[in-house]
N, CA, C and O of each residue as an XYZ file, in Angstrom:
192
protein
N       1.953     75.724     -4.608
C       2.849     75.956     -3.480
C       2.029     76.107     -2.211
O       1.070     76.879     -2.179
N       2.398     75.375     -1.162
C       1.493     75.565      0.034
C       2.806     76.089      1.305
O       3.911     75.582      1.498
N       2.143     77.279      2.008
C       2.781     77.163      3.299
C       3.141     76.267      4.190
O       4.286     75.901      4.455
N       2.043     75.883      4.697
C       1.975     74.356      5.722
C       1.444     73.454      5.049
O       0.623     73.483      4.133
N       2.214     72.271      5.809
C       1.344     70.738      5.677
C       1.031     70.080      6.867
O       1.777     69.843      7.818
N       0.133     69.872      6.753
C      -0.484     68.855      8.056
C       0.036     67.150      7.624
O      -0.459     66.631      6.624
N       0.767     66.602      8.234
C       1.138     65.036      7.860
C       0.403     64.326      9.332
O       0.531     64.477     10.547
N      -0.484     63.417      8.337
C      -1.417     62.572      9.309
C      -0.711     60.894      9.339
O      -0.581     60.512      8.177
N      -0.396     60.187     10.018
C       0.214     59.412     10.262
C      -1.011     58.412     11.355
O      -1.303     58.758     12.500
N      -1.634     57.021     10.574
C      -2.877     56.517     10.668
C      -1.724     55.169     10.563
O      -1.467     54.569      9.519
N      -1.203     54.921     11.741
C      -1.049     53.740     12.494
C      -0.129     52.534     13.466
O       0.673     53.320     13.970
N       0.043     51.925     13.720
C      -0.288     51.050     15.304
C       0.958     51.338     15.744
O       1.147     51.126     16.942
N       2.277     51.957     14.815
C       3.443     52.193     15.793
C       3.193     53.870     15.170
O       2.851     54.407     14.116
N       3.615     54.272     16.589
C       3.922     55.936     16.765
C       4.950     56.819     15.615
O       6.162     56.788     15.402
N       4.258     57.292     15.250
C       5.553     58.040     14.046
C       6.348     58.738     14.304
O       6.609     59.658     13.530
N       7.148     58.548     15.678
C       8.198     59.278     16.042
C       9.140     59.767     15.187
O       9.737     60.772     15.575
N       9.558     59.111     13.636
C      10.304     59.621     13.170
C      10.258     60.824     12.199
O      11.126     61.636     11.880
N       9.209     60.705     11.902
C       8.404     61.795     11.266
C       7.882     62.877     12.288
O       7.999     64.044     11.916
N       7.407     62.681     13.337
C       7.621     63.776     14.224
C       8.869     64.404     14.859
O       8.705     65.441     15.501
N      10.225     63.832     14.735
C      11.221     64.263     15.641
C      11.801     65.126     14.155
O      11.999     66.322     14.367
N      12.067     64.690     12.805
C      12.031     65.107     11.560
C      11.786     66.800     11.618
O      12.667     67.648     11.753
N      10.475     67.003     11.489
C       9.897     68.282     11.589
C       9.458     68.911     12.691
O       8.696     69.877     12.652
N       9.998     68.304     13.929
C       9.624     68.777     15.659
C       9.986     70.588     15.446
O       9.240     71.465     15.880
N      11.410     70.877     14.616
C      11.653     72.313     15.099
C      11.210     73.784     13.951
O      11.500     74.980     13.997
N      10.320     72.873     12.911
C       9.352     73.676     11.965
C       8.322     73.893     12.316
O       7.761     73.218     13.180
N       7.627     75.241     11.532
C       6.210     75.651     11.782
C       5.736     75.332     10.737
O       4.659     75.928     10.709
N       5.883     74.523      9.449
C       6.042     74.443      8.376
C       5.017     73.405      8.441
O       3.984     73.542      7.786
N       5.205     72.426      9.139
C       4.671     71.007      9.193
C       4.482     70.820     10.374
O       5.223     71.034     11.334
N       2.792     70.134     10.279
C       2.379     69.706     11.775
C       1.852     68.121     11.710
O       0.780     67.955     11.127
N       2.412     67.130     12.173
C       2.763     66.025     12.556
C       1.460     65.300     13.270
O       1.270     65.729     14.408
N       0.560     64.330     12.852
C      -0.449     63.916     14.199
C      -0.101     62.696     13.644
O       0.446     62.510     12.557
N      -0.528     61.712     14.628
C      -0.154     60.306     14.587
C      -1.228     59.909     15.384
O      -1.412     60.432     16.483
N      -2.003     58.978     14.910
C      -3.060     58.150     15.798
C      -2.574     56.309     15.861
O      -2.918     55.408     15.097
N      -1.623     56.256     17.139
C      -1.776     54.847     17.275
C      -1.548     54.066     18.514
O      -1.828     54.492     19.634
N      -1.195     53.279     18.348
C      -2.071     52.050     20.036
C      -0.467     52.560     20.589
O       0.642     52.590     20.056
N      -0.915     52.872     21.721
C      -0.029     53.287     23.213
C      -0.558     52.447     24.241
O      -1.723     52.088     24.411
N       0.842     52.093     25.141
C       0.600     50.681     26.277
C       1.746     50.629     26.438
O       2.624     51.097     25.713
N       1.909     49.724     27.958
C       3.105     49.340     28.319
C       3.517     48.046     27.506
O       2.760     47.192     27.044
N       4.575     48.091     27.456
C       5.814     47.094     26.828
C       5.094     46.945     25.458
O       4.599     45.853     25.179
N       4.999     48.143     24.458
C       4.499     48.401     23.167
C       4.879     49.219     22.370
O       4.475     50.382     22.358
N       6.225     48.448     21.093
C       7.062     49.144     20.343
C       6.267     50.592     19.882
O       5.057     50.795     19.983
N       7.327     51.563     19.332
C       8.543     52.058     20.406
C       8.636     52.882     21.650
O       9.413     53.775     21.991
N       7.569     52.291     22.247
C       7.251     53.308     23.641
C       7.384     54.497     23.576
O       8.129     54.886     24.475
N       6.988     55.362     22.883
C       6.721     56.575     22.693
C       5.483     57.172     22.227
O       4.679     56.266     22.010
N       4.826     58.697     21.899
C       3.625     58.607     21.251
C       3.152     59.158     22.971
O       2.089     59.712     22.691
N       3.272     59.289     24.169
C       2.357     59.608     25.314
C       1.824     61.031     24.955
O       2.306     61.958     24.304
N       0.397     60.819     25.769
C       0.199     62.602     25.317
C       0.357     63.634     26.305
O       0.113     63.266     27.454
N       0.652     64.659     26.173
C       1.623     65.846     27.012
C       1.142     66.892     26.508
O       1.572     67.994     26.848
C-alpha cells in the first residue's frame, strides 16, 4: 500500500488528461515531459 504516487508521463503530447484527472488530489503528482510550441496538439502543457 503506498500513500502517494508520482505518475511520470514521457511524451510528445502533454498529458493533460491525466493531469486534469488527479489536479484536485494530494495523492498523486502528475509530471509530463513533452514538446510545447505554437500550433502543437493540444496546446497545453505551458509552465506556470
Amino acid at each position: 500500500y503506498h500513500e502517494r504516487v508520482l505518475y511520470i508521463d514521457i511524451d510528445v503530447h502533454h498529458g493533460d488528461g491525466v493531469q486534469e484527472a488527479f489536479y484536485f488530489t494530494d495523492r498523486v503528482m502528475t509530471v509530463s515531459f513533452h514538446k510545447y510550441g505554437n500550433n502543437f496538439f493540444p496546446g497545453t502543457g505551458m509552465l506556470e
